[in-house]
C-alpha positions in Angstrom: -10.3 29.7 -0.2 -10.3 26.0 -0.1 -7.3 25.9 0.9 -7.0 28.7 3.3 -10.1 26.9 5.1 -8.4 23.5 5.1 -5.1 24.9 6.5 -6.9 26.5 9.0 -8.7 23.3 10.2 -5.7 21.2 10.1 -3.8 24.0 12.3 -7.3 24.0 14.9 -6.5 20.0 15.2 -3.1 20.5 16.9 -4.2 22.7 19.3 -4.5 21.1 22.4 -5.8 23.8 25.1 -9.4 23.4 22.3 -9.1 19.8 22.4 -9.2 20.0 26.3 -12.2 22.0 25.9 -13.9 20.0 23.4 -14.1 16.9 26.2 -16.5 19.7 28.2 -18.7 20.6 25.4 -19.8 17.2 24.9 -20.8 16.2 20.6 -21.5 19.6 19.9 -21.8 21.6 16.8 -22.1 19.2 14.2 -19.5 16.6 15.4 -22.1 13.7 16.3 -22.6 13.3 12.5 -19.0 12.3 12.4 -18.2 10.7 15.7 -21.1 7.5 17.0 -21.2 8.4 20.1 -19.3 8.8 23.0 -19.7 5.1 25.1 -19.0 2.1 23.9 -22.9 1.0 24.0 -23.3 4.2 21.9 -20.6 2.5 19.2 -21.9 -0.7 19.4 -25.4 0.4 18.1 -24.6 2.2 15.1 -22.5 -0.7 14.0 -25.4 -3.3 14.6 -27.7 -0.8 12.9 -25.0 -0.4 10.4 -24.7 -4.3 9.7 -28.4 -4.9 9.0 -27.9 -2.5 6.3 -25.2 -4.9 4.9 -22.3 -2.5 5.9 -19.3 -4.2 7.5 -17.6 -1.7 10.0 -14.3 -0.8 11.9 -14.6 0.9 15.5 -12.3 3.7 16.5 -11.7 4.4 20.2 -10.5 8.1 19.5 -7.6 9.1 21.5 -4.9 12.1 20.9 -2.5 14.3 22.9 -1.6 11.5 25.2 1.0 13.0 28.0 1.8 10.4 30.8 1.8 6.3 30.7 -1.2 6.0 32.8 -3.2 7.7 29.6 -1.7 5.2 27.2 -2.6 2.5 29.5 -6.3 3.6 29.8 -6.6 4.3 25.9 -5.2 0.3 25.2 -7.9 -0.6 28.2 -10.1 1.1 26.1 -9.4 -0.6 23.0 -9.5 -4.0 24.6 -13.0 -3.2 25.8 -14.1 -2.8 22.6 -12.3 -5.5 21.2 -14.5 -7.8 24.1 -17.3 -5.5 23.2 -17.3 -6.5 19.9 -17.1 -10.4 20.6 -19.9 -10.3 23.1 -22.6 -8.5 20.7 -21.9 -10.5 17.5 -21.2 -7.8 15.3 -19.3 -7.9 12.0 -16.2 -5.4 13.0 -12.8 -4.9 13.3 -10.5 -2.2 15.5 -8.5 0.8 14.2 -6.2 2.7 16.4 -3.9 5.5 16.7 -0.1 4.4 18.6 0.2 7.6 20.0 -2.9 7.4 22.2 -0.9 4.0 23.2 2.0 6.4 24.0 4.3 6.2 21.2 5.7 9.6 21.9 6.9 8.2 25.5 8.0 5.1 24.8 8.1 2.8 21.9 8.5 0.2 24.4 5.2 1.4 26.4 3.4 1.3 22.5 4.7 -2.1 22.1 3.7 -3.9 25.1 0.2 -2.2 24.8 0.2 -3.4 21.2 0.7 -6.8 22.2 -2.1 -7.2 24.4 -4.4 -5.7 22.3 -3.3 -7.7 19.6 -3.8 -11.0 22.5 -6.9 -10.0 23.4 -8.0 -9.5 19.8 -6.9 -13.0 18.8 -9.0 -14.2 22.0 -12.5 -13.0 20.6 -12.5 -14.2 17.6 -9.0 -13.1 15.7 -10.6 -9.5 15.3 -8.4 -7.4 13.1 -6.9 -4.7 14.2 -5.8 -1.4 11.8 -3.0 0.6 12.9 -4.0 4.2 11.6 -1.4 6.0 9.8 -0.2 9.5 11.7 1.3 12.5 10.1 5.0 11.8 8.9 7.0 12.2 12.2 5.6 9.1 12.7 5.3 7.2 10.1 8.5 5.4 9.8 8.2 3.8 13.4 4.7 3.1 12.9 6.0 0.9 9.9 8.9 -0.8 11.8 6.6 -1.6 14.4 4.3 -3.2 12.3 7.4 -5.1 10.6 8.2 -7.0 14.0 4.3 -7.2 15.1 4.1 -9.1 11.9 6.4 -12.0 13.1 3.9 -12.8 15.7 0.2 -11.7 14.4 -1.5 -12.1 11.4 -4.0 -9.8 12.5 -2.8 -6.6 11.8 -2.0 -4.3 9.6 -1.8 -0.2 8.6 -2.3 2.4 6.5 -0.5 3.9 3.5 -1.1 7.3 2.5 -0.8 8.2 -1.4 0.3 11.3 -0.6 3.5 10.5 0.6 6.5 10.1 -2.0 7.9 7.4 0.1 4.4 5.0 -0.4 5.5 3.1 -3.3 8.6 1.7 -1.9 6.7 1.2 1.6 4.0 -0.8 -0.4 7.4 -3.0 -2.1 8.9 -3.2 1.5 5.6 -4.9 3.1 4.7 -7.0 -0.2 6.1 -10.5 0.9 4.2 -10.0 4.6 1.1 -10.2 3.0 -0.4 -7.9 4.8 -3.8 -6.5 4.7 -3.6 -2.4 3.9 -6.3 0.1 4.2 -4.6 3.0 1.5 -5.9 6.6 1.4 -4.5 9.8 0.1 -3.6 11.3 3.5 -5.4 13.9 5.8 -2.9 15.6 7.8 -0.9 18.7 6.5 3.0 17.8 5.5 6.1 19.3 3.8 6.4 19.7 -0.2 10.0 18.0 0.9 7.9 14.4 1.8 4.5 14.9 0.0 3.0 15.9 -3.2 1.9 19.4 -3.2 -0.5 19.2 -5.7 -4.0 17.5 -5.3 -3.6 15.7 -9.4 -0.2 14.2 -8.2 -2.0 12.9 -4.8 -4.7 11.5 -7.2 -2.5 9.7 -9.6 -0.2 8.0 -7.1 -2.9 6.7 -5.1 -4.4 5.1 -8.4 -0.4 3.6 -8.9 -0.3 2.3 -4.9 -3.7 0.7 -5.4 -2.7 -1.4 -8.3 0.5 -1.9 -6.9 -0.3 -3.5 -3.9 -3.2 -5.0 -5.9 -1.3 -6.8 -8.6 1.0 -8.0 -5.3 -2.1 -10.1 -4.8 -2.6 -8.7 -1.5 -5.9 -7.1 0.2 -6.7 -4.1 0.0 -8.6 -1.6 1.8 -9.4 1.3 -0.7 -10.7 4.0 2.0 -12.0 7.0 -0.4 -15.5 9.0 -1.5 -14.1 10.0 -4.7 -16.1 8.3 -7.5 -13.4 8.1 -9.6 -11.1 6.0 -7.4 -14.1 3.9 -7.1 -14.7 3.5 -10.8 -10.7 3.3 -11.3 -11.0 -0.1 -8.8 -13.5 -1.5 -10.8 -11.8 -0.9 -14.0 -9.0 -3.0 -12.7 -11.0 -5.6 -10.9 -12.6 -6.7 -14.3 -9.3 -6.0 -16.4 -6.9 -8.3 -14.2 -9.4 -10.6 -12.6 -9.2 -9.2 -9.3 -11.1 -10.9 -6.8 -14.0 -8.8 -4.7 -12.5 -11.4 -1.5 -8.8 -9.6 -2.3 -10.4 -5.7 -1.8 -13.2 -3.7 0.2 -14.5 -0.3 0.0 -14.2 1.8 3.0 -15.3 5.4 4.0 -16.0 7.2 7.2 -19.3 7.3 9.3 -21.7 9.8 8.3 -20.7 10.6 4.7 -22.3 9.1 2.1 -24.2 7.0 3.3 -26.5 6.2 0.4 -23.2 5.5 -1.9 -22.3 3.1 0.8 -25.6 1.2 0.5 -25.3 0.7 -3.0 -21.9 -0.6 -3.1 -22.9 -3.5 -0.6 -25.5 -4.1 -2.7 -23.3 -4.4 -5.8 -21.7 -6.9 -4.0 -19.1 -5.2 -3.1 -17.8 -4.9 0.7 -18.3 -2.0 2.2 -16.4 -0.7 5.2 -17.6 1.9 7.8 -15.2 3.6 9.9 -17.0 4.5 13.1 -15.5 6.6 15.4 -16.5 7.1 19.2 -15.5 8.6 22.7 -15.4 11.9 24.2 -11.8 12.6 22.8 -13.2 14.1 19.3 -11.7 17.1 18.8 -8.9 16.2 16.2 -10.4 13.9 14.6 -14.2 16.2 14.0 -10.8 19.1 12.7 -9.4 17.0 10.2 -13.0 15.9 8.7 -13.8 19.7 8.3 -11.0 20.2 6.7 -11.3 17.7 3.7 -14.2 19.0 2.7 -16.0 22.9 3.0 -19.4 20.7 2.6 -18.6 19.8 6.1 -18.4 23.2 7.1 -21.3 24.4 5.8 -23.4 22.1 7.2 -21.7 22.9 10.6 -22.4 26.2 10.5 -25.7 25.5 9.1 -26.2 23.2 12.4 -25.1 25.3 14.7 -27.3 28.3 13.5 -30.7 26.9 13.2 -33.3 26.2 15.5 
């Protein structure tokens, strides 16, 4: 049933005549305990209210289904208000985006040029980092050779790596003498027994092998999960190699967990919110229903009470 419910989710995030719709219905049903808000101002106050509770953050101007270049150009003005956003109100944060809201699927040129002034603009206020978000497979390899020649020019970005990938492990090799700065996660989106592990113990397990990996490469990691035992697993190694807390964080997603979150920032550890906003929700609200029938339930339970 799992599953079935998950599939089903995942298949509901593709289609684009609901995500259309969900821009009319506003942070309905549920979704605003995923999503911040929908205005900038709206994303900028949970991360301050975030911050005082020793939580570091990332801000995600959310942005999918992108058809013509004027879209990609308003999602990268988007970003870059954010980016100044961020600057003017002090707050500890950093960006994650999506290239195909820059229009990756039109041109990789169009993506590049829009990366670049983000990238400028970040650098500007402050050398903000900025996080790439991983896609589903189609695009994975070009968002990884556009990160390659970003790399020759920035040192303030980096992307994702998704465990359940076979291809990850050789990725992590590939990137291991840029240094770069990797948020890793088991992967969301719904892919092909020919590129992914099927099975959810095979996910597990290679996601424990790319953390130490890039780990033991001695470069930072991002480890972007709620499962207690990949968090015990990091602390394991962190006191049997030496790690040090500046080479890792913790991060997980607005409105899960929060009280776990607390407690890890006041173990010391940092701790990473990933904060999503704007009114282009509907994928992104799919996907976090599907990784979880918790989510579901208290959904339904939302949407049914008084």
């Amino acid at each position: 049933m799992e599953q079935l419910l998950k599939d089903f989710f995942l298949f509901l995030s593709k289609n684009k005549t609901l995500n259309a719709a969900a821009k009319k219905w506003g942070l309905r049903f549920g979704a605003s305990r995923f999503v911040s808000g929908v205005t900038i101002n709206d994303a900028i106050k949970s991360v301050r209210e975030l911050n005082q509770k020793g939580l570091v953050c990332t801000l995600d101007h959310l942005g999918e289904f992108v058809f013509s270049v004027e879209e990609a150009n308003e999602s990268a003005d988007y970003c870059i208000k954010t980016l100044e956003a961020i600057h003017a109100s002090g707050v500890d944060c950093n960006l994650s985006l999506k290239m195909t809201s820059l229009g990756l699927d039109i041109s990789k040129d169009l993506c590049m040029n829009n990366m670049r002034r983000i990238l400028d603009t970040a650098k500007k206020n402050g050398n903000i980092f900025v996080r790439i978000d991983m896609e589903d497979y189609a695009h994975n390899q070009v968002t990884l050779d556009i990160l390659h020649e970003l790399l020759k020019d920035y040192d303030n970005v980096g992307t994702v790596i998704q465990a359940y990938l076979y291809k990850s492990e050789q990725d992590i090799e590939d990137l291991k003498d840029t240094r770069v700065n990797l948020r890793l996660v088991k992967g969301a989106y719904k892919e092909s027994p020919e590129v992914a592990f099927p099975n959810k113990a095979d996910v597990d397990e290679n996601y424990k092998k790319i953390i130490k990996q890039h780990l033991l490469n001695g470069n930072y990691a991002a480890i972007a999960t709620h499962d207690d035992q990949i968090i015990d697993y990091v602390k394991k190694l962190e006191k049997e190699f030496n790690i040090p807390r500046t080479q890792f964080e913790f991060q997980m997603l607005f409105g899960i967990r929060m009280q776990s979150q607390i407690e890890l920032a006041k173990e010391g550890y940092k701790m990473r919110v990933y904060v999503p906003y704007g009114n282009d929700w509907y994928g992104y609200f799919m996907r976090r229903l599907a990784e979880r029938p918790a989510n579901v339930m208290f959904v339904l339970k939302g949407m049914f009470s008084k």
